[in-house]
PDB file with one MODEL, atoms N, CA, C and O in Angstrom:
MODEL        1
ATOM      1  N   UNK A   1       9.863  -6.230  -2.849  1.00  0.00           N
ATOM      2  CA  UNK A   1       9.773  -5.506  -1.592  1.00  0.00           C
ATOM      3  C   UNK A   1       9.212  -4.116  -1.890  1.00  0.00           C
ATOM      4  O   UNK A   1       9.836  -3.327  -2.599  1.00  0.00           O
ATOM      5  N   UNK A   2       7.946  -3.801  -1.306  1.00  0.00           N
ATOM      6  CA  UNK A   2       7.967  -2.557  -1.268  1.00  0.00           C
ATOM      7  C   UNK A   2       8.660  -0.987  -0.928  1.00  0.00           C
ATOM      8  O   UNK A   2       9.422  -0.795   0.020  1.00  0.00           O
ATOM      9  N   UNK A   3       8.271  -0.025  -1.811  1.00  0.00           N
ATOM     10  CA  UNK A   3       9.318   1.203  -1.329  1.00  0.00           C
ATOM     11  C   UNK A   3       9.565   1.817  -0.475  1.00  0.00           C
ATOM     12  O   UNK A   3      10.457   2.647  -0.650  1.00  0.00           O
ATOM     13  N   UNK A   4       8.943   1.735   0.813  1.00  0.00           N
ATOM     14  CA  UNK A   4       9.001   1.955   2.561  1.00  0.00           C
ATOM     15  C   UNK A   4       9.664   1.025   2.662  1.00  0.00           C
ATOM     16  O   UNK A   4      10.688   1.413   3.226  1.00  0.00           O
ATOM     17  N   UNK A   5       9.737  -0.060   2.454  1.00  0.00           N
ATOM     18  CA  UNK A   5      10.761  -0.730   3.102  1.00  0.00           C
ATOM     19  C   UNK A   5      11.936  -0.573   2.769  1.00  0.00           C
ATOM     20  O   UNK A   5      12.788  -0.533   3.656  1.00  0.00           O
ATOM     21  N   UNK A   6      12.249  -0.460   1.612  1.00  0.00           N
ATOM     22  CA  UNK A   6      13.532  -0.795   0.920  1.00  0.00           C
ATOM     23  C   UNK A   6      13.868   1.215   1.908  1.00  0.00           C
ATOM     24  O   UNK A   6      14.622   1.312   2.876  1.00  0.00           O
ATOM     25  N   UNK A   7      13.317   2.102   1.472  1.00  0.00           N
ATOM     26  CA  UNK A   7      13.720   3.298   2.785  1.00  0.00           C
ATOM     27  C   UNK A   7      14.122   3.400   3.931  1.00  0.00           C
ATOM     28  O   UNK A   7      15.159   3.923   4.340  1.00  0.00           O
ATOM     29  N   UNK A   8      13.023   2.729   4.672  1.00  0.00           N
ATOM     30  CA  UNK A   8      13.694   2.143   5.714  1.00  0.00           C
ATOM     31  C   UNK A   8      14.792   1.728   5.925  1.00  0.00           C
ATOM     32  O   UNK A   8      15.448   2.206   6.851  1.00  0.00           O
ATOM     33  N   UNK A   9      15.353   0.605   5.030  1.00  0.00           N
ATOM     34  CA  UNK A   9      16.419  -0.218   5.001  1.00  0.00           C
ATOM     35  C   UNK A   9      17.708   0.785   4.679  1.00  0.00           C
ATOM     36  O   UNK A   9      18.917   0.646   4.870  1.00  0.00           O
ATOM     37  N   UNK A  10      17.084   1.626   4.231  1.00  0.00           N
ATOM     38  CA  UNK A  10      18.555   2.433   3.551  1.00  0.00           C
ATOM     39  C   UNK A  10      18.346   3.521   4.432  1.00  0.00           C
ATOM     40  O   UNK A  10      19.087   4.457   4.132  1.00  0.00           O
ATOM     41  N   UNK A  11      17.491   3.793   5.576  1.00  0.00           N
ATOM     42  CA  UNK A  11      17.908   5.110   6.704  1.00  0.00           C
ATOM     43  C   UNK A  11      18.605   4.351   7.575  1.00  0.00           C
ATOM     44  O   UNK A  11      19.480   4.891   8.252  1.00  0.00           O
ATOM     45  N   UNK A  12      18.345   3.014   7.702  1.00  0.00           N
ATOM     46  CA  UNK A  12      18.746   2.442   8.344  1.00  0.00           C
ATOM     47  C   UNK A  12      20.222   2.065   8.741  1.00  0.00           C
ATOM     48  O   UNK A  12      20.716   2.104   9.868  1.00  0.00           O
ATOM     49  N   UNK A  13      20.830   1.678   7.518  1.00  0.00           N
ATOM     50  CA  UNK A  13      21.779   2.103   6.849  1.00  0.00           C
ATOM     51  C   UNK A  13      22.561   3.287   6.936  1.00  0.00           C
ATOM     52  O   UNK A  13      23.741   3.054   7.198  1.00  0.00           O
ATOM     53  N   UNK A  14      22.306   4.328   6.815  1.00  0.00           N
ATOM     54  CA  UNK A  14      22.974   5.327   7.152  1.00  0.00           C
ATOM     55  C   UNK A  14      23.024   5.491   8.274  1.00  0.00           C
ATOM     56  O   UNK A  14      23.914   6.252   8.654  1.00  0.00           O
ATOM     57  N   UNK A  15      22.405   5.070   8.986  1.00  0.00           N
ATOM     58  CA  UNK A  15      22.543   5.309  10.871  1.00  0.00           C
ATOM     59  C   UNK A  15      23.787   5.035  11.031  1.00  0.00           C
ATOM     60  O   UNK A  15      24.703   5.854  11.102  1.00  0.00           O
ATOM     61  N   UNK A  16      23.842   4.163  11.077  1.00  0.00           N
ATOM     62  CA  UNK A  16      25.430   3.279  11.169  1.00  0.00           C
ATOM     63  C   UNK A  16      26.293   4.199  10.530  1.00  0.00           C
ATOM     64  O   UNK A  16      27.421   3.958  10.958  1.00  0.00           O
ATOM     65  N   UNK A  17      26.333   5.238   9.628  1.00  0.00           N
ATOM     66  CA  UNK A  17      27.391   6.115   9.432  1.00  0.00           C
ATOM     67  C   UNK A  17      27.407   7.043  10.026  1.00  0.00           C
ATOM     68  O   UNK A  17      28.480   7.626   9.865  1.00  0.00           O
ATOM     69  N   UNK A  18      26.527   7.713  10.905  1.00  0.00           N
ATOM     70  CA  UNK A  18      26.346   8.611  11.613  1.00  0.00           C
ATOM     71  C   UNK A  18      27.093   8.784  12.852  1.00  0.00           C
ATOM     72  O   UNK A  18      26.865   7.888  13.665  1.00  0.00           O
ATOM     73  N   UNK A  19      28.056   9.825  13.297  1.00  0.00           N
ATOM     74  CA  UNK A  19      28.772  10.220  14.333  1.00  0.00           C
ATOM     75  C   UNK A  19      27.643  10.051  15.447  1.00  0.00           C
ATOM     76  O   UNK A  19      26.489  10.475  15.506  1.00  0.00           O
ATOM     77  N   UNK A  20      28.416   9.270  16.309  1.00  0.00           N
ATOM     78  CA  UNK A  20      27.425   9.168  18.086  1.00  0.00           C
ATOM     79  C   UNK A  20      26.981  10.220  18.856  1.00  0.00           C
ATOM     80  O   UNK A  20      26.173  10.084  19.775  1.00  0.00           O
ATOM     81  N   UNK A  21      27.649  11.625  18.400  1.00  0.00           N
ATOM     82  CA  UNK A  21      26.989  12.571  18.993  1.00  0.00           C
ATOM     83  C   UNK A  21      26.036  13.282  18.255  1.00  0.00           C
ATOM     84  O   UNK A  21      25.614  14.304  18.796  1.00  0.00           O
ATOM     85  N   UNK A  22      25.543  12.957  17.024  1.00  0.00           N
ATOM     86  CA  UNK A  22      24.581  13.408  15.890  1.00  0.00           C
ATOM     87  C   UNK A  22      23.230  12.970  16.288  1.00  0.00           C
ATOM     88  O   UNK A  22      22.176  13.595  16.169  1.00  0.00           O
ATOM     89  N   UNK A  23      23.504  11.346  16.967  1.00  0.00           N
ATOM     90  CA  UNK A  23      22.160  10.281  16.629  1.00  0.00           C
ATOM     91  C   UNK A  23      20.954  11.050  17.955  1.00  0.00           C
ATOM     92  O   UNK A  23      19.772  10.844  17.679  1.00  0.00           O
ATOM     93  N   UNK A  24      21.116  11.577  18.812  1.00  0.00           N
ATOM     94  CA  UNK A  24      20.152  12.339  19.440  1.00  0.00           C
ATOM     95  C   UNK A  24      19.829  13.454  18.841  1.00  0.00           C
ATOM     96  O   UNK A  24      18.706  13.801  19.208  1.00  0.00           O
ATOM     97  N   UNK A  25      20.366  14.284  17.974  1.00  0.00           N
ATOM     98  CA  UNK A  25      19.512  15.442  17.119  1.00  0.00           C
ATOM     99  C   UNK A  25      18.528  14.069  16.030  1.00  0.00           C
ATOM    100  O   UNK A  25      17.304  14.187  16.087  1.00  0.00           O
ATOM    101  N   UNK A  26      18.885  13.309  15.452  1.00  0.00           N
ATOM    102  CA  UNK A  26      18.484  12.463  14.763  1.00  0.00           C
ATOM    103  C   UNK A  26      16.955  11.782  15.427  1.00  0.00           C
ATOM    104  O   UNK A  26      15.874  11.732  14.840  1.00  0.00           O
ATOM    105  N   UNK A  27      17.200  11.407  16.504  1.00  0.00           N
ATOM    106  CA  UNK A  27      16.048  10.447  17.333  1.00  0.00           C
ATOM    107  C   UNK A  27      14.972  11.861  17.451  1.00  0.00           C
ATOM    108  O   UNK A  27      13.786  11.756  17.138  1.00  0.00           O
ATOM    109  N   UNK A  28      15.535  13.096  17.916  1.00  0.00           N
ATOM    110  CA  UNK A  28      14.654  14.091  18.254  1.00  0.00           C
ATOM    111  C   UNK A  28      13.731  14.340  17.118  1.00  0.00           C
ATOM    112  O   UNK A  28      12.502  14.272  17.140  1.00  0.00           O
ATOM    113  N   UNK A  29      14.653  14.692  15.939  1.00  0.00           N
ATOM    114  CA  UNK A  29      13.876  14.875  14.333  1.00  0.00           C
ATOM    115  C   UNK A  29      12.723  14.181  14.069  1.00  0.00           C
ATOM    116  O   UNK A  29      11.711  14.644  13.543  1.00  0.00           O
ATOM    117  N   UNK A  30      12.979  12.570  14.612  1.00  0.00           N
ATOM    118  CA  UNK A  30      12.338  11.574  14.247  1.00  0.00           C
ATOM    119  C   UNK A  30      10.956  11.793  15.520  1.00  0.00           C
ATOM    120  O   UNK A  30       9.794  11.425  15.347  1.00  0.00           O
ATOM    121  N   UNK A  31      11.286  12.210  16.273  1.00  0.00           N
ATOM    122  CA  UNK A  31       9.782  11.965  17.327  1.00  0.00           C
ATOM    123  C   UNK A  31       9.206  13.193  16.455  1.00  0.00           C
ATOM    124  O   UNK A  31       8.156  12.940  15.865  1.00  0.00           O
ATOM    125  N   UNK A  32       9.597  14.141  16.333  1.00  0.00           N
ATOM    126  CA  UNK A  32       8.710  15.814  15.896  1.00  0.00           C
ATOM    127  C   UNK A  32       7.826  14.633  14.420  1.00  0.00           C
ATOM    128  O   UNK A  32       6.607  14.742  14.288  1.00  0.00           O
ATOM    129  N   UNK A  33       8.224  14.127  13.947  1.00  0.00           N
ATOM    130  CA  UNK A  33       7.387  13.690  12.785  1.00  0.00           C
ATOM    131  C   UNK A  33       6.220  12.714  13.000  1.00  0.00           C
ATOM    132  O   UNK A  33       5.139  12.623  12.418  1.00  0.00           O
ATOM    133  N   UNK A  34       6.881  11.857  14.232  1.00  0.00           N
ATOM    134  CA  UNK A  34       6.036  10.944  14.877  1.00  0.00           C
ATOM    135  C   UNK A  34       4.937  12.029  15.532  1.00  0.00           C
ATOM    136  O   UNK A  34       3.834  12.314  15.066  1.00  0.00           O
ATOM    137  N   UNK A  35       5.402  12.414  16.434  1.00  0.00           N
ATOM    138  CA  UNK A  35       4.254  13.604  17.108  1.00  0.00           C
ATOM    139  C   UNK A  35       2.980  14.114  15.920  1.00  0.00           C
ATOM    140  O   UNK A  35       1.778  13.946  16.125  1.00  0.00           O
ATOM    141  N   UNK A  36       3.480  14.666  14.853  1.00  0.00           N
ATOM    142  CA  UNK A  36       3.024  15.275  13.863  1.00  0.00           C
ATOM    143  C   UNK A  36       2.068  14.527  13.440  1.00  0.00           C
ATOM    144  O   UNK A  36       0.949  14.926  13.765  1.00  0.00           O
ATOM    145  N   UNK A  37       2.129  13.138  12.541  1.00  0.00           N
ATOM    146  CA  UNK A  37       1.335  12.214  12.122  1.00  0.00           C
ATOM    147  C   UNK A  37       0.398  11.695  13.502  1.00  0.00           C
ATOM    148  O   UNK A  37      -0.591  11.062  13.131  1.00  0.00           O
ATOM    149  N   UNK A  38       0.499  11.821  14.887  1.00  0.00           N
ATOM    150  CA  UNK A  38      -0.228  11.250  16.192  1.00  0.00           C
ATOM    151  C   UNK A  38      -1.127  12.426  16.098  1.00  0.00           C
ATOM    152  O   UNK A  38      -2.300  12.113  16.303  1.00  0.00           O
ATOM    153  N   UNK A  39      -0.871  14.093  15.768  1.00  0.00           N
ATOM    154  CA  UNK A  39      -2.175  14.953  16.085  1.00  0.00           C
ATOM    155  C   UNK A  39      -2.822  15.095  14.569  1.00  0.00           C
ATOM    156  O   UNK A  39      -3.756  15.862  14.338  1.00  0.00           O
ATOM    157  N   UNK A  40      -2.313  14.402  13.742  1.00  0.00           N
ATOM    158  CA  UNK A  40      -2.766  14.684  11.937  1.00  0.00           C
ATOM    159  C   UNK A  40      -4.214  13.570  11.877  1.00  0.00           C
ATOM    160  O   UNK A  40      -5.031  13.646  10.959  1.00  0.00           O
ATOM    161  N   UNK A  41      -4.331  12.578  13.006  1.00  0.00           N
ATOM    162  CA  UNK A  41      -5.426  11.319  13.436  1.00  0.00           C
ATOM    163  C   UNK A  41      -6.554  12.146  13.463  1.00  0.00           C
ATOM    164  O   UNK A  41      -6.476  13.031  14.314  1.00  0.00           O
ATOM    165  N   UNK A  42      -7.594  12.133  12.786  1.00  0.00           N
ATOM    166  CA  UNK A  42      -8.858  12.382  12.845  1.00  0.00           C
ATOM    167  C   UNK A  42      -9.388  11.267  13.947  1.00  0.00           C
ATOM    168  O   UNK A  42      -9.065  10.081  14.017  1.00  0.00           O
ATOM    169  N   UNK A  43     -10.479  12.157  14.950  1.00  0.00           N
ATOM    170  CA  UNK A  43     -10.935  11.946  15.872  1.00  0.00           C
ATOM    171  C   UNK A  43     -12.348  11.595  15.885  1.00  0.00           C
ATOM    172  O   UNK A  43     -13.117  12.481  15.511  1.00  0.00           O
ATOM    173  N   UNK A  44     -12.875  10.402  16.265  1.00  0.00           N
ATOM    174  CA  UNK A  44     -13.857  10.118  16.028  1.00  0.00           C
ATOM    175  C   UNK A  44     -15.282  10.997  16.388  1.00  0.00           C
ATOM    176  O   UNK A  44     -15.327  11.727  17.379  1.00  0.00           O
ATOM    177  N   UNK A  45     -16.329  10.848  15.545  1.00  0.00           N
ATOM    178  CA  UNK A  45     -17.349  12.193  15.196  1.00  0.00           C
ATOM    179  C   UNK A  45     -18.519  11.071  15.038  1.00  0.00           C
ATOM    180  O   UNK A  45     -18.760  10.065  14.370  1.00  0.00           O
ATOM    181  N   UNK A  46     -19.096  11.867  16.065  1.00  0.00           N
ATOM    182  CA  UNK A  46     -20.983  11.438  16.399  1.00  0.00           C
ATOM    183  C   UNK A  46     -21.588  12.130  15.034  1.00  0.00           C
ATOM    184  O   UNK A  46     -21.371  13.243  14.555  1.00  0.00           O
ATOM    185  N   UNK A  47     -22.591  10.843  14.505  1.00  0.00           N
ATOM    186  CA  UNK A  47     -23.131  11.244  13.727  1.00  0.00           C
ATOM    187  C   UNK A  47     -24.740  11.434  14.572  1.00  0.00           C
ATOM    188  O   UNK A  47     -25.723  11.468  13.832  1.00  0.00           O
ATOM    189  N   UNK A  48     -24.909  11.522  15.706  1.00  0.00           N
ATOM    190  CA  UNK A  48     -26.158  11.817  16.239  1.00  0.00           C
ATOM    191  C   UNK A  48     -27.020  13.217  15.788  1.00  0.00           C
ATOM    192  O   UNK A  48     -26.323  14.204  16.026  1.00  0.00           O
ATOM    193  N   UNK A  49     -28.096  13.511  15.313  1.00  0.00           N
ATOM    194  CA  UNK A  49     -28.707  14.659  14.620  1.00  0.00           C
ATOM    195  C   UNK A  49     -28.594  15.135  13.551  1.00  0.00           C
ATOM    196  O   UNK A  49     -29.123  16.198  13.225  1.00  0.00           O
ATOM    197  N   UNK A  50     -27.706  14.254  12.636  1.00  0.00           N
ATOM    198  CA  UNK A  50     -27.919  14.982  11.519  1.00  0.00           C
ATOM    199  C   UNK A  50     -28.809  14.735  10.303  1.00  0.00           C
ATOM    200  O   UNK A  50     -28.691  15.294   9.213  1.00  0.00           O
ATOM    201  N   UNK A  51     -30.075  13.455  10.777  1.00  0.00           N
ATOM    202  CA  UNK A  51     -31.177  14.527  10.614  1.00  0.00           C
ATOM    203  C   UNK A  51     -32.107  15.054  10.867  1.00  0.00           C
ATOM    204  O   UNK A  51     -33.242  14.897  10.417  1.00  0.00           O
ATOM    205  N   UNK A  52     -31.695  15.791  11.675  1.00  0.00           N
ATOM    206  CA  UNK A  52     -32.716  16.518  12.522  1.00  0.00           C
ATOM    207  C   UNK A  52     -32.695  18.049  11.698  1.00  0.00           C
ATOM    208  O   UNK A  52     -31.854  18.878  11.351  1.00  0.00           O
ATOM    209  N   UNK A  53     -34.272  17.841  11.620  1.00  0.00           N
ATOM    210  CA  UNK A  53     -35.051  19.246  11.430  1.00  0.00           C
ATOM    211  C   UNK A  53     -34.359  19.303   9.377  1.00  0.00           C
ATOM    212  O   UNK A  53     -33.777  20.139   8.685  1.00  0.00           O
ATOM    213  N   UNK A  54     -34.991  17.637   9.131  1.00  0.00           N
ATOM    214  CA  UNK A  54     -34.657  17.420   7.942  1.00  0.00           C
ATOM    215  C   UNK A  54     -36.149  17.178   7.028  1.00  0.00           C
ATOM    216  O   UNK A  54     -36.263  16.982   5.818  1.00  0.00           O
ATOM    217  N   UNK A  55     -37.082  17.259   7.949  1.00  0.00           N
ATOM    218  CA  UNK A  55     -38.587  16.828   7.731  1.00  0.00           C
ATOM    219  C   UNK A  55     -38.891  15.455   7.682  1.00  0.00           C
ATOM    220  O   UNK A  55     -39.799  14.845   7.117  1.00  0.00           O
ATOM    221  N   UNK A  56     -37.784  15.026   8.512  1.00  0.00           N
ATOM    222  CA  UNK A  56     -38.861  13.496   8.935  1.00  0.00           C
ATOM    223  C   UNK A  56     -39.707  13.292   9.943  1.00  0.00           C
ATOM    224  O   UNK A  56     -40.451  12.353  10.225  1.00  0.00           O
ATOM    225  N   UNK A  57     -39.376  14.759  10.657  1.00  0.00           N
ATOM    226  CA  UNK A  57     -40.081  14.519  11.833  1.00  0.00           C
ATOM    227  C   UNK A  57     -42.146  14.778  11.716  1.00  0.00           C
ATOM    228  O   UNK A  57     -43.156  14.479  12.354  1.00  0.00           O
ATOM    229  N   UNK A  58     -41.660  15.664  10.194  1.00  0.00           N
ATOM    230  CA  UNK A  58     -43.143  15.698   9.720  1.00  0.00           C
ATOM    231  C   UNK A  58     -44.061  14.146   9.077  1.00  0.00           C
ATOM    232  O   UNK A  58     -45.213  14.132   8.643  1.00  0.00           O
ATOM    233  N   UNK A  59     -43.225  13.106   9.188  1.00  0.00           N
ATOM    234  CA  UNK A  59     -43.921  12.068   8.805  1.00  0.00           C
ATOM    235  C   UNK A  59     -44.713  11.383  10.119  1.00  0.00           C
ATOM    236  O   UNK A  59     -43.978  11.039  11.045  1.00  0.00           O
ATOM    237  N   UNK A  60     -45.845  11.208  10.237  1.00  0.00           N
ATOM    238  CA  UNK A  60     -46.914  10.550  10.585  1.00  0.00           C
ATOM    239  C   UNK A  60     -46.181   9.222  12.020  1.00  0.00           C
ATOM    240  O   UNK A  60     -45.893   9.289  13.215  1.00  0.00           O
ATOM    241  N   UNK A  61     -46.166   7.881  10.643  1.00  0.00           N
ATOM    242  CA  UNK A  61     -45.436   6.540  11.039  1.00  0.00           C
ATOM    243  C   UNK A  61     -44.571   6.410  10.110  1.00  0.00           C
ATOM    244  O   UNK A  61     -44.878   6.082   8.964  1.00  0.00           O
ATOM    245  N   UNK A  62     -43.272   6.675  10.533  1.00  0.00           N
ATOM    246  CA  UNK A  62     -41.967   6.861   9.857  1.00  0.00           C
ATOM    247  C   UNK A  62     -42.077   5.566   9.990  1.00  0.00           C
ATOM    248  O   UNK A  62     -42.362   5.247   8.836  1.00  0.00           O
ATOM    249  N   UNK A  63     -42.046   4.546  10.630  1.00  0.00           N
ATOM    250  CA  UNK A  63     -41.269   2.966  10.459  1.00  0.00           C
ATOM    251  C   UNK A  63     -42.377   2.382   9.239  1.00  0.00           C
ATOM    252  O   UNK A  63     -41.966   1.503   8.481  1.00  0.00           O
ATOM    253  N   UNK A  64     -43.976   2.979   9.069  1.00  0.00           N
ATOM    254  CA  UNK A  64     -44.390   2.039   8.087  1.00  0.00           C
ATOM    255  C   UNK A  64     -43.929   3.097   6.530  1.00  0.00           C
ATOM    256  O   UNK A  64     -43.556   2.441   5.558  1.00  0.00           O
ATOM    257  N   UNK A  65     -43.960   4.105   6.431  1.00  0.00           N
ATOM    258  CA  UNK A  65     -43.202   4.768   5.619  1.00  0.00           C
ATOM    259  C   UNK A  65     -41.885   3.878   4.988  1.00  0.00           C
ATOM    260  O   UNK A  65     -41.605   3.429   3.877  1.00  0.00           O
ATOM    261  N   UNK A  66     -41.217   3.883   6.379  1.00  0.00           N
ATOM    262  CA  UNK A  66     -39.797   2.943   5.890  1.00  0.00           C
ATOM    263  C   UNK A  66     -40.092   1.673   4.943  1.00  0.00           C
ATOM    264  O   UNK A  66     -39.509   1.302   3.924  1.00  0.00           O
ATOM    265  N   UNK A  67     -41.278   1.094   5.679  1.00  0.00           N
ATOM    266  CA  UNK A  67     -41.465  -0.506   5.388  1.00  0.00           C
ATOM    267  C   UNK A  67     -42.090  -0.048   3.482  1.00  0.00           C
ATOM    268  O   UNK A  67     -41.862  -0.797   2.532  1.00  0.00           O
ATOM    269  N   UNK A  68     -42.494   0.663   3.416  1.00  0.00           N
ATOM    270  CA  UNK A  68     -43.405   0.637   1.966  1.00  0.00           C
ATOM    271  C   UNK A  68     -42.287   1.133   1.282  1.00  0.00           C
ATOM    272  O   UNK A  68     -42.229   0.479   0.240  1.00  0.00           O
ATOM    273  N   UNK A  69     -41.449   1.873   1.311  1.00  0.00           N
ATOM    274  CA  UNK A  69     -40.518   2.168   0.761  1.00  0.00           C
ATOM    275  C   UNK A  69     -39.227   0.998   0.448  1.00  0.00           C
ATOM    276  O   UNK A  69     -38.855   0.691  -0.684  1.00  0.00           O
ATOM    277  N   UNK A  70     -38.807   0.588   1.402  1.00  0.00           N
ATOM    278  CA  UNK A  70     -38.290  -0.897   1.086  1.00  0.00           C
ATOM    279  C   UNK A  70     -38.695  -1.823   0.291  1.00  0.00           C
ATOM    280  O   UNK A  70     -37.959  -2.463  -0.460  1.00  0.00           O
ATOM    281  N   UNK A  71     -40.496  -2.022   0.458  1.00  0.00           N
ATOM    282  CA  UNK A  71     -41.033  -2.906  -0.288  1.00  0.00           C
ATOM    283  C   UNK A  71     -41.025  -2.604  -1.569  1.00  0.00           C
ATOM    284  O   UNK A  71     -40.979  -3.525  -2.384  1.00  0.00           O
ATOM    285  N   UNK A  72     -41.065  -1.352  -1.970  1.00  0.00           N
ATOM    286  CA  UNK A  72     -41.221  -0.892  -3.227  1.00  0.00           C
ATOM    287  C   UNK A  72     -40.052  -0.696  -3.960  1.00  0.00           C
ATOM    288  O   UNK A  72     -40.155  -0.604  -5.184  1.00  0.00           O
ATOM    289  N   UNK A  73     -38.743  -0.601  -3.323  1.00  0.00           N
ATOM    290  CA  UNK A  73     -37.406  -1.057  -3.512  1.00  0.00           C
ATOM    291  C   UNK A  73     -37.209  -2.382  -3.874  1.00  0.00           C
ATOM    292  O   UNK A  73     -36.598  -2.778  -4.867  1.00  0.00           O
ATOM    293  N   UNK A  74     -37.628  -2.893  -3.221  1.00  0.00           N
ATOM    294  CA  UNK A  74     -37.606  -4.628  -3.695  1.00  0.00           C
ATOM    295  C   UNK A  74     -37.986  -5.581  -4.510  1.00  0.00           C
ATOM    296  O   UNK A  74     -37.568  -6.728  -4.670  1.00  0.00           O
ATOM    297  N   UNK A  75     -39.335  -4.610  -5.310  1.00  0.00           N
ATOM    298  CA  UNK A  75     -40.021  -4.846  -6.180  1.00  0.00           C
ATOM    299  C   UNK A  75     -39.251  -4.288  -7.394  1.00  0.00           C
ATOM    300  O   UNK A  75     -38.942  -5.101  -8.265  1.00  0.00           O
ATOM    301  N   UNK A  76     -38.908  -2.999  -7.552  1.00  0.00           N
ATOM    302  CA  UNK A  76     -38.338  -2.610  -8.573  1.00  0.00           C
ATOM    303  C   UNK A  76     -36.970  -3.700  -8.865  1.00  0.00           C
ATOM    304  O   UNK A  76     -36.592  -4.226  -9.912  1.00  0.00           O
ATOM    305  N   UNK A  77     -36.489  -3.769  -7.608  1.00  0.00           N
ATOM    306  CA  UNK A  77     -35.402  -4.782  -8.197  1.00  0.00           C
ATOM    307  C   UNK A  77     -35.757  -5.883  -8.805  1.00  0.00           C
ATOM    308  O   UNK A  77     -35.131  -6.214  -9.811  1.00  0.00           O
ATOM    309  N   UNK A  78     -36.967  -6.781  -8.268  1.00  0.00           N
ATOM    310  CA  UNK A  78     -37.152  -8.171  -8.600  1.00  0.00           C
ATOM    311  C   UNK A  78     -37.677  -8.274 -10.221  1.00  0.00           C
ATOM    312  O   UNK A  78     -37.464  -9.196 -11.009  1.00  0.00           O
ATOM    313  N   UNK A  79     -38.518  -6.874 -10.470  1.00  0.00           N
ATOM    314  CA  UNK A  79     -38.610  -6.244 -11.986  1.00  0.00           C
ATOM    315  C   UNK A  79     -37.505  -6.508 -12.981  1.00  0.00           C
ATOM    316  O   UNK A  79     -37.424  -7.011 -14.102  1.00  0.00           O
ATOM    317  N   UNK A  80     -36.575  -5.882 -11.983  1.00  0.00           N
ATOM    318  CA  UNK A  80     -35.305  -6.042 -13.345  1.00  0.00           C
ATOM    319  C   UNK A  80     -34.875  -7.047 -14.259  1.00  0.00           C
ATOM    320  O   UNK A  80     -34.659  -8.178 -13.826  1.00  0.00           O
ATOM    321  N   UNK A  81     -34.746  -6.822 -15.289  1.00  0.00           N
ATOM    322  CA  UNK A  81     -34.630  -7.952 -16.095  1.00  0.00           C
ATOM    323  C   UNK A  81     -32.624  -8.010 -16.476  1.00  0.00           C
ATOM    324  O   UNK A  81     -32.101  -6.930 -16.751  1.00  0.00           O
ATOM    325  N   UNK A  82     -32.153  -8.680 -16.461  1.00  0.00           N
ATOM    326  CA  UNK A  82     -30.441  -9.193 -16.152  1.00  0.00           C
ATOM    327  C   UNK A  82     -30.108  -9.542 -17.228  1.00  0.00           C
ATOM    328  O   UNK A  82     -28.968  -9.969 -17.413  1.00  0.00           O
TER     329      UNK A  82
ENDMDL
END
């Protein structure tokens, strides 16, 4: 069993020893941490523009650029000897 669990199991555990007028400071403790880890969530991020004003815009025909560059990628690989 992993060690979150077996933690779990043993806060769990102690609940049950806990005086009935304790277990609401207890539940409260427990949301402030929950809360904490809900705003600690990185928020998803547009990668739109970044590359802009990287000098591709100085290329001609960027898609046959692309294509010769691939091809010539593909070649070097098929070169390789294994």
């Amino acid at each position: 069993m992993n060690t979150s669990a077996i933690k779990k199991m043993e806060i769990a555990r102690s609940l049950s020893l806990v005086p009935p007028g304790s277990l609401d400071k207890i539940k409260k403790y427990i949301e402030t941490f929950i809360a904490e880890s809900e705003m600690a969530k990185q928020t998803d991020r547009s990668l739109k523009g970044l590359w802009k004003n990287k000098g591709f815009e100085k290329i001609a025909d960027l898609d046959a650029e692309l294509k010769a560059v691939r091809r010539e990628m593909e070649n070097s690989i098929l070169r390789r000897k294994f």
